[in-house]
N, C-alpha and C positions, 0 to 999 in steps of 0.2 A: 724245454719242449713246450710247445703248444698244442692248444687242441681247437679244430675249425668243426663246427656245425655247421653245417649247410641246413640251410634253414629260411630258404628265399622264393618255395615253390608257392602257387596259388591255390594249388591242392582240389584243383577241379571237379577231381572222381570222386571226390567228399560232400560236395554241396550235398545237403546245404549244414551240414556239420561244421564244417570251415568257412561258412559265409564270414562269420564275423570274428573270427581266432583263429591262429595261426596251426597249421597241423602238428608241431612238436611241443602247442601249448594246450593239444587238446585231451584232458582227464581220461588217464589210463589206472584204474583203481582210483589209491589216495592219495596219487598225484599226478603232475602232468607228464606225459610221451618223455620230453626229454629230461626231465629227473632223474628217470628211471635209468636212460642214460650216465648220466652224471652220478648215480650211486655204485656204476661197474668202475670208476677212474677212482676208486676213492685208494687202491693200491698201487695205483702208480705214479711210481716218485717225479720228481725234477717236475711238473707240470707248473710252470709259470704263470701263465692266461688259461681262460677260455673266451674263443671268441667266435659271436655267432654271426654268420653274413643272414638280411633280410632284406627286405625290401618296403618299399614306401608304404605299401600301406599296412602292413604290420609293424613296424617300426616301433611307433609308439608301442605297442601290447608287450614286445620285447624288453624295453625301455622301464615300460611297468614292473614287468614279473622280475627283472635284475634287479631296481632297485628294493623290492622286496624280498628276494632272497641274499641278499650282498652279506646278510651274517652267518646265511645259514652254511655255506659252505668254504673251501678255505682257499679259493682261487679267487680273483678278480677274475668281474665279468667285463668284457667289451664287445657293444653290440656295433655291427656297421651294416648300414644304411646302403644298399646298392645304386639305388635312386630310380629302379623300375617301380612300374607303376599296375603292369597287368599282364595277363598271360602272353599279348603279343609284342610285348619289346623287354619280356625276360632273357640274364643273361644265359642263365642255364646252368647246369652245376659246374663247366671248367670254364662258363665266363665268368661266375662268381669267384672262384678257386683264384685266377686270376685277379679279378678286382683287388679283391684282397691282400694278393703278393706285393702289388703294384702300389696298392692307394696306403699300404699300412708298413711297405720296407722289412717284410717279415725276412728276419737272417737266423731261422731256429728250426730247430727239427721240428714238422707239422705233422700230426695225428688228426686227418680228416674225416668227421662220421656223419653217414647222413641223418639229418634232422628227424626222419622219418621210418628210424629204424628203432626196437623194441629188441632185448634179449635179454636173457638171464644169465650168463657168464660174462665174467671179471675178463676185463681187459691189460693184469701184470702179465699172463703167459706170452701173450701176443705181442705187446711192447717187448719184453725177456729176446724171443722169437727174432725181432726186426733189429734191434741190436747187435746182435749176434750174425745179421746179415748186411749191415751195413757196409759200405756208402747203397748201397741197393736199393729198391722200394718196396717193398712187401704190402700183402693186400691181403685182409680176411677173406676166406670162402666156407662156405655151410652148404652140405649135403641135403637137398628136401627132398627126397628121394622119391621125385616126382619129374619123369622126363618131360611130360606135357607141360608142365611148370616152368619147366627149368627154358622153355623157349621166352620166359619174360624178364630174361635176364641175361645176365654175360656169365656164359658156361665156360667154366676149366677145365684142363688136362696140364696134369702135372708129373713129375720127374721124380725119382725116389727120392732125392734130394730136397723138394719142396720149389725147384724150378718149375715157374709158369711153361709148359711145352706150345700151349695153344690157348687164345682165347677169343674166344665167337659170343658176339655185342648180340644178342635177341635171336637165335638161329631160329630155324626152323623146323631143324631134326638136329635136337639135341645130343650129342654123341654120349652124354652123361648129364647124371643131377646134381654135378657137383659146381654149384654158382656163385658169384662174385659179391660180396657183400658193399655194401658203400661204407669201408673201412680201409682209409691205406696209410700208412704208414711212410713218410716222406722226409730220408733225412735232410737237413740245408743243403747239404750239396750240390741237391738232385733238387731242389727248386725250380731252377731254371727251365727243366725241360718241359714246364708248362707253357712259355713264352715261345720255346722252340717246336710244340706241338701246334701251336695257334698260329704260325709263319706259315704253317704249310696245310691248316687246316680249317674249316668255317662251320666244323659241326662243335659247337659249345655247349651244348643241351647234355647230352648223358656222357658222365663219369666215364663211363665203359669205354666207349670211344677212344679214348685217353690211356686209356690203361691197354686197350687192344694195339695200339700204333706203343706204346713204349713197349709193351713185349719183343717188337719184332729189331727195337732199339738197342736194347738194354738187359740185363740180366734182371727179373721181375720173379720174387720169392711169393710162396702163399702159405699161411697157417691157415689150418681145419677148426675152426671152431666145433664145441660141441655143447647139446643145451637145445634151447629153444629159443626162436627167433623170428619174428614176420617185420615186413616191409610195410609199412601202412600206405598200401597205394588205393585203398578199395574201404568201401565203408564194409564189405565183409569180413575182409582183413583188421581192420577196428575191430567189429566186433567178436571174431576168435580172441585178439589180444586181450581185449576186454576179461573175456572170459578167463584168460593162461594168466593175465599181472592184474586182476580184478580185487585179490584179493587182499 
């Protein structure tokens, strides 16, 4: 198995925190965003790579922080280079997801996280989880128990079984706060229907999108995370996390 950071945004709503570092390389306590990441995968077996998609001009910084940590953990890193250059010819999280497939021949079960997420639970349940529903695609969701909220996100409705029933990309009256994390679970198989999503579609920007057309596809599973979690999309959301993994 692999694991894909996304990790290619510009990170706009940060300036000027992200002017000149990347947002999953920006000091969350006593280490960086995505460490703290990479310290939940420390019990999950079979991980071969990790590999982070960026883009041009974080590139190098990426480049940097790997080859500084390459002892300290027990995966190879490989960083790839999108070749965007700025907010308006980004490929967006399923033009990268793509890239990737495409420019790297990837034929392994992919574990995709976004670069810009923060939590405090272990990622064995959820692997355990998507295993046990495979060839299938499973997707983490977390309750914020916040329906105003939950309009900035891909809201679910789910099946006692843990079948996706419904999924609504940014609603506007959210029928629940139970939302889509940027966590899915992707065995080889099921690769391809990224390529087959992109035949028929030109929104490449949000994840969600993606996941809401394979629902209506495919039989699309979700684990409930539980714990603590924020999106770093806001320098307010920085500074809560700051405050929750500060220490």
């Amino acid at each position: 198995m692999k694991i894909l950071i996304l990790a290619a945004g510009y990170g706009t709503r940060l300036y000027p925190l992200i002017k000149d570092t990347p947002k999953p390389l920006l000091p969350v306590g006593p280490m960086p965003l995505v460490e703290h990441t990479l310290s939940r995968l420390k019990d999950v077996r079979d991980i071969t790579e990790i590999i982070f998609v960026t883009n041009q001009k974080f590139y190098g910084h990426f480049q940097t922080w790997a080859e500084e940590k390459k002892d300290t953990y027990p995966w190879p890193f490989r960083i790839v280079n999108d070749l965007t250059t700025g907010p308006e010819n980004r490929l967006g999280s399923v033009g990268d997801i793509d890239f990737v497939l495409r420019s790297h021949a990837i034929q392994d079960d992919l574990l995709i996280i976004g670069g810009d997420n923060i939590f405090d639970f272990d990622l064995a349940g959820f692997i355990q989880f998507c295993l046990a529903h495979r060839p299938h695609v499973s997707i983490g969701v977390y309750n914020i128990h916040d329906l105003a909220g939950a309009a900035k996100f891909g809201v679910v409705d789910l099946a006692d079984d843990g079948r996706v029933k419904a999924f609504q990309e940014k609603p506007q009256r959210p029928a629940s706060s139970l939302i889509a994390m940027c966590c899915y679970f992707m065995p080889q198989e099921t690769l391809a229907c990224v390529a087959d999503y992109l035949r028929i579609s030109d929104k490449t920007d949000k994840a969600g999108d993606f996941i809401h057309w394979l629902t209506l596809e495919k039989a699309v599973y979700a684990y409930e995370f539980q714990g603590t979690w924020y999106d770093i999309g806001s320098i307010e959301a920085y500074r809560e996390a700051q405050q929750q993994f500060g220490g």
